[in-house]
Residue frames as a rotation matrix with the C-alpha (Angstrom) as fourth column:
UNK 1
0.998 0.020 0.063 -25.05
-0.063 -0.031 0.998 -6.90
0.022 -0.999 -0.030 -12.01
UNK 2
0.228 -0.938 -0.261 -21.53
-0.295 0.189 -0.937 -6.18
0.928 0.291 -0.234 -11.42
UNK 3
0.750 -0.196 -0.632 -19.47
0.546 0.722 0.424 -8.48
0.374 -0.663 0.649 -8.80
UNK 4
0.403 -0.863 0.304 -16.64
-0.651 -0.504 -0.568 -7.92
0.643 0.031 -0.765 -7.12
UNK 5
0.631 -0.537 -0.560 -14.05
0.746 0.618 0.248 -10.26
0.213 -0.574 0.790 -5.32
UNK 6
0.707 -0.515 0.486 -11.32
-0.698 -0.393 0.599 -9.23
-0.117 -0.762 -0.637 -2.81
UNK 7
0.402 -0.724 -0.561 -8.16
0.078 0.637 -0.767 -10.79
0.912 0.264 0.312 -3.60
UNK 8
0.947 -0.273 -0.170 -5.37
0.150 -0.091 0.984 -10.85
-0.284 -0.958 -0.045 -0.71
UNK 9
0.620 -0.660 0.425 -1.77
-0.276 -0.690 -0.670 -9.02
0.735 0.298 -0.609 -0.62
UNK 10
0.914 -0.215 -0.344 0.48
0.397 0.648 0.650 -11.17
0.083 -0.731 0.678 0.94
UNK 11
0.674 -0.598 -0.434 3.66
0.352 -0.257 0.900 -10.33
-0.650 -0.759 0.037 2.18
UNK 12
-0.710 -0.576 0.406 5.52
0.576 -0.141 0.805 -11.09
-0.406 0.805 0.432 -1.27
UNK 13
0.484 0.480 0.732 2.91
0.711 -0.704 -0.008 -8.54
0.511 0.524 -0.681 -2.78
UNK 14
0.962 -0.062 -0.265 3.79
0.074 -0.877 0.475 -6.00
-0.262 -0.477 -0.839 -0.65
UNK 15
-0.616 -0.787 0.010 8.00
0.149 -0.104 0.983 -6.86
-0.773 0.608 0.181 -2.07
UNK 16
0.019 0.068 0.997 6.52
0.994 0.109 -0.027 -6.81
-0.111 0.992 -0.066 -5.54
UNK 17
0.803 0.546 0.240 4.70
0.575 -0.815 -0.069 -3.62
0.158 0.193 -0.968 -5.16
UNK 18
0.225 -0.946 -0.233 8.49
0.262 -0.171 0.950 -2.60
-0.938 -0.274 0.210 -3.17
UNK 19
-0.518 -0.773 0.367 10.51
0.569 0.008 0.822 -3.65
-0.638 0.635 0.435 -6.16
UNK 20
0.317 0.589 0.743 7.54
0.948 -0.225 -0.226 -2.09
0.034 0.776 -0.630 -8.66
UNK 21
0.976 0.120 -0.180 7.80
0.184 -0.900 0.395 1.46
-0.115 -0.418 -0.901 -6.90
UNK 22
-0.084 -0.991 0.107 11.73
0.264 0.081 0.961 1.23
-0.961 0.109 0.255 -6.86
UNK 23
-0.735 -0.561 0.382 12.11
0.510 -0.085 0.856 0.76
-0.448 0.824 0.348 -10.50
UNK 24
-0.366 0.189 0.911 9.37
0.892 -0.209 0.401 2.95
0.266 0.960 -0.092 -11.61
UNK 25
-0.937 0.323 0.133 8.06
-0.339 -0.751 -0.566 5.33
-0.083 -0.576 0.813 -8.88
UNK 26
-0.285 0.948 0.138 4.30
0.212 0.203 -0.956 5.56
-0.935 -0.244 -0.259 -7.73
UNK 27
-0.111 0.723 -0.682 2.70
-0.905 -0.358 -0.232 6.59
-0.411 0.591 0.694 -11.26
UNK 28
-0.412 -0.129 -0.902 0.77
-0.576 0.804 0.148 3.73
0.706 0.581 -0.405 -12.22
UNK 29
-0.483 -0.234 -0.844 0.34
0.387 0.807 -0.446 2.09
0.785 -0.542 -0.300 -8.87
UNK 30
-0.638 0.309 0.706 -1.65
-0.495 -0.866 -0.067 4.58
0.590 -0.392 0.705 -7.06
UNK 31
0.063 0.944 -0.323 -4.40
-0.619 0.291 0.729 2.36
0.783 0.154 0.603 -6.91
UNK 32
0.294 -0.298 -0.908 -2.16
0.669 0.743 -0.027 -0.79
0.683 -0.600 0.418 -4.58
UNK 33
-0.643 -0.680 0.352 -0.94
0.227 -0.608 -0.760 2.28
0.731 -0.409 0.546 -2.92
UNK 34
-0.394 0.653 0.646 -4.20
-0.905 -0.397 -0.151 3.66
0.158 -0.645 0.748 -1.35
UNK 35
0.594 0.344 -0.727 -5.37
0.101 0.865 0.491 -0.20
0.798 -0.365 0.479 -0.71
UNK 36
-0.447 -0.790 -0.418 -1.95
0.486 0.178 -0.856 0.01
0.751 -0.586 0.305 1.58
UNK 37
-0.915 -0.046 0.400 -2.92
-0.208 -0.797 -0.567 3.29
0.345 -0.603 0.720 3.42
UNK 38
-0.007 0.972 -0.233 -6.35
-0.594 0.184 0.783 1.97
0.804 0.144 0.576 3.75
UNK 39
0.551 0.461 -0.696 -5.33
0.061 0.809 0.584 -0.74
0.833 -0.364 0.417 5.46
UNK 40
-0.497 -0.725 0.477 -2.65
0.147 -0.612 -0.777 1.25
0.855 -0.316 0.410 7.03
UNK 41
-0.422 0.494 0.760 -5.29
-0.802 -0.594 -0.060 3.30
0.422 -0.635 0.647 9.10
UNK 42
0.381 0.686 -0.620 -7.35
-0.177 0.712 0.680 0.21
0.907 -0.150 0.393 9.77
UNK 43
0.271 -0.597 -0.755 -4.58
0.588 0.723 -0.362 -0.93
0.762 -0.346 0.547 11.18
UNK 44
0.935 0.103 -0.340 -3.84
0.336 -0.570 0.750 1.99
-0.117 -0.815 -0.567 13.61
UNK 45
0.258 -0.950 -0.176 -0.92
0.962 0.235 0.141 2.42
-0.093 -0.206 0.974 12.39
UNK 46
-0.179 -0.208 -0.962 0.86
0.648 -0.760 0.044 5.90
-0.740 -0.616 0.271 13.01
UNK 47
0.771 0.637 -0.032 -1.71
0.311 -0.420 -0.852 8.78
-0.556 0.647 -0.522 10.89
UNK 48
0.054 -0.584 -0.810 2.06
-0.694 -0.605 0.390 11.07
-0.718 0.541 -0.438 9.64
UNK 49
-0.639 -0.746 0.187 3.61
-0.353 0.501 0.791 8.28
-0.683 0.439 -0.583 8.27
UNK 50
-0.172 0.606 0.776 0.54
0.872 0.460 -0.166 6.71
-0.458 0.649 -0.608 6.46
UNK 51
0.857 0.350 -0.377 -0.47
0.072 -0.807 -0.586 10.82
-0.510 0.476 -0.717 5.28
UNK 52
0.027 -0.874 -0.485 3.15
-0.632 -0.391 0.669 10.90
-0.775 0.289 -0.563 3.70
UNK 53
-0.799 -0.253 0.545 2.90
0.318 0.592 0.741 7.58
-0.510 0.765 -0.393 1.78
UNK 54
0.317 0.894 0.318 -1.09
0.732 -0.018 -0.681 8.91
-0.603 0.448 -0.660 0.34
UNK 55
0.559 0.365 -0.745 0.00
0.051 -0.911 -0.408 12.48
-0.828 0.190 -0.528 -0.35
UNK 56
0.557 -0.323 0.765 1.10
0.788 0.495 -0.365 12.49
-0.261 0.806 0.531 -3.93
UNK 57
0.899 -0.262 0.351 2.24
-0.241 -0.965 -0.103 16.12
0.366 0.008 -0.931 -3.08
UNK 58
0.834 -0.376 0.404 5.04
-0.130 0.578 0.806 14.35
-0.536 -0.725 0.433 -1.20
UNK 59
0.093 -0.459 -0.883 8.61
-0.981 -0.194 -0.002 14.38
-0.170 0.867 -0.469 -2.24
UNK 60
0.762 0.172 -0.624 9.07
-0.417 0.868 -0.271 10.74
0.495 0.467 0.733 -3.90
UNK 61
-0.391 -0.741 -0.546 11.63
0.106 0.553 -0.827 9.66
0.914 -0.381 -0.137 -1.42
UNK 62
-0.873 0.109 0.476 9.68
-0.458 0.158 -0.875 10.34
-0.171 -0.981 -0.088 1.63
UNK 63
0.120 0.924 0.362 7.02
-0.987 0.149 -0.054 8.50
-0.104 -0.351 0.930 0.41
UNK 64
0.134 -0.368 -0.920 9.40
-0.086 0.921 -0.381 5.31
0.987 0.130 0.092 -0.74
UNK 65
-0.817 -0.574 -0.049 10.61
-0.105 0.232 -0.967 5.46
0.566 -0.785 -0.250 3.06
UNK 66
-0.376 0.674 0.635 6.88
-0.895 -0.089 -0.436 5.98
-0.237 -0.733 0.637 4.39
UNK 67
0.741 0.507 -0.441 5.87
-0.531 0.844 0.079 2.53
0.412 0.176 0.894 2.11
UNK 68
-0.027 -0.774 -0.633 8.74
-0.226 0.621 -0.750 0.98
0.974 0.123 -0.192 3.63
UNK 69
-0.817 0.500 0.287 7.87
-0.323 0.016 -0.946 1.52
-0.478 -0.866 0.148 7.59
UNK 70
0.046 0.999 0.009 4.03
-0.960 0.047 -0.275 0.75
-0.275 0.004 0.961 6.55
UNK 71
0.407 0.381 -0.830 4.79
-0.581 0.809 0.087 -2.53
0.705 0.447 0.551 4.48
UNK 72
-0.605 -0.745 -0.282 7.29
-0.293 0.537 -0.791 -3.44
0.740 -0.396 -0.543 7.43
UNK 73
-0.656 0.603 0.454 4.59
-0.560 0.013 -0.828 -2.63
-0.506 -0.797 0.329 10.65
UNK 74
0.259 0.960 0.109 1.96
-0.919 0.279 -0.277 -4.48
-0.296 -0.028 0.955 8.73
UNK 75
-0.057 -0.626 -0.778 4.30
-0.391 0.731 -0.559 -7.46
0.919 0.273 -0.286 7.60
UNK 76
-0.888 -0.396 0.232 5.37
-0.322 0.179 -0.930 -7.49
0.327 -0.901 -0.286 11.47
UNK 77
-0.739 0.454 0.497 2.03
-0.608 -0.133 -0.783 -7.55
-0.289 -0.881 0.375 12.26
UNK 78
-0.961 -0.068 0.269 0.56
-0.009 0.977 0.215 -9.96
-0.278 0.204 -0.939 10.01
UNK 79
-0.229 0.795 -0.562 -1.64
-0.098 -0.593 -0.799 -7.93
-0.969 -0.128 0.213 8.61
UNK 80
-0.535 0.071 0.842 -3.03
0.695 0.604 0.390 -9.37
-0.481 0.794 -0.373 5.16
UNK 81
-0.519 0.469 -0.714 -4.13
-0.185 -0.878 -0.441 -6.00
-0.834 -0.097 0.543 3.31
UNK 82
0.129 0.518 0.845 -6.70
0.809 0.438 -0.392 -6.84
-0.574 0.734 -0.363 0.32
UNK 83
-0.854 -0.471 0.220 -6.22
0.439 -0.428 0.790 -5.36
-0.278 0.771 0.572 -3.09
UNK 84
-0.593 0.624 -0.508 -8.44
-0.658 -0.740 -0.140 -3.20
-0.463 0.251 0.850 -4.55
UNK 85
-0.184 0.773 0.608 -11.92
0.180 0.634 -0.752 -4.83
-0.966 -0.029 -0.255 -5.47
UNK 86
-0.719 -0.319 -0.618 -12.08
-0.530 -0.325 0.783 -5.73
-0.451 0.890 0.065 -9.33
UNK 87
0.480 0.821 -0.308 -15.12
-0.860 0.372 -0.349 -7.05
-0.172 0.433 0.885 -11.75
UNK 88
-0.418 -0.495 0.762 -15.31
-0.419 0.849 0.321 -10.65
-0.806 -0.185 -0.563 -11.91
């Protein structure tokens, strides 16, 4: 039987993931990425901007600026996005 737990992605996650993306770009990190946009949409927040940070077709500076608006509006809004759901 395989578990799974839901961690939580607090505010300083969302800087980590920041500073992670900065120094290395999105390869690698996809995974915290589409947890974001996930909760992105949940959240209502505005569909372009959240399709720019998903679309790995995207040039790599408009999607650093589209995680930046997304990690701000859900920061602002005290939104607490969970990380992707890992065996326990």
């Amino acid at each position: 039987m395989l578990l799974r737990t839901i961690d939580v992605m607090s505010t300083s996650d969302l800087t980590d993931l920041a500073w992670d993306l900065a120094s290395d770009g999105f390869a690698g990190r996809e995974a915290a990425v589409r947890q974001v946009v996930r909760t992105a949409r949940a959240n209502g927040l505005p569909a372009t901007l959240v399709t720019v940070l998903e679309d790995a077709r995207q040039p790599e500076v408009a999607r650093f600026r589209a995680f930046g608006r997304v990690a701000v509006l859900l920061s602002s809004a005290g939104v607490r996005p969970s990380v992707f759901p890992h065996a326990a």
